[in-house]
C-alpha positions, 0 to 999 in steps of 0.5 A: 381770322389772324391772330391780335397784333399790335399797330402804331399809327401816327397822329395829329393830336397825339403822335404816335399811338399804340394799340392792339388790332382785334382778330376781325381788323383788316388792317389799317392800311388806309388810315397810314399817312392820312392825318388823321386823329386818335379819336379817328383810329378805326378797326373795320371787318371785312364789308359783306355784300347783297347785290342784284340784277335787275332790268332797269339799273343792271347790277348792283350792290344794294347793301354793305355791311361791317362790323367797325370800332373806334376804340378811343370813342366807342364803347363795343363794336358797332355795325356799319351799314349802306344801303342804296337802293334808290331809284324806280323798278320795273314791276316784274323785278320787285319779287326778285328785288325782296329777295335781295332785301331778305338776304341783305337783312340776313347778313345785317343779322350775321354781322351784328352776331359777329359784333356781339360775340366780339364784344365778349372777345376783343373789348 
């Protein structure tokens, strides 16, 4: 991970604002020039992922998780998570398919770790 840094990112309601990116932050990139609010200011990690093979829908992402703070709104990092796994499965592919789930709730489990122990670093 790379060390704190500072950033200024300019917005709507309160021009520029200044604030320290924690170690865990991937940038803010995305929100450069997009118009956004103070309050909209967000710190993301890096989205971990569960995928799967299967028959009938191919491969596919069925899980994305990352830590994410609004450090104007929100207290302590949080846990993003999305989940998509809709749709009907051939029966053989349901033991593969738990599988996925166990990995995804796994990496859920690491991320909100990660959250937790950055709460004690970075808040």
């Amino acid at each position: 991970m790379s060390e704190s840094r500072t950033v200024v990112l300019e917005t709507t309601d309160y021009g520029p604002v200044e604030f320290i990116c924690p170690a865990w932050c991937i940038g803010h990139a995305w929100q450069v020039g997009a118009g956004i609010g103070r309050n909209d200011i967000t710190h993301n990690s890096i989205r971990v992922k569960a995928s799967s093979d299967t028959f009938s829908h191919g491969y596919a992402t069925v899980l994305r998780t990352w830590m994410t703070w609004a450090p104007f709104v929100e207290l302590v990092p949080r846990v993003a998570v999305e989940v998509d796994m809709q749709g009907d499965y051939e029966a053989e592919e349901i033991r593969h398919l738990a599988g996925v789930l166990r990995t995804a709730a796994n990496r859920m489990e690491q991320v909100a770790w990660q959250a937790i122990q950055a709460r004690e670093v970075d808040v």
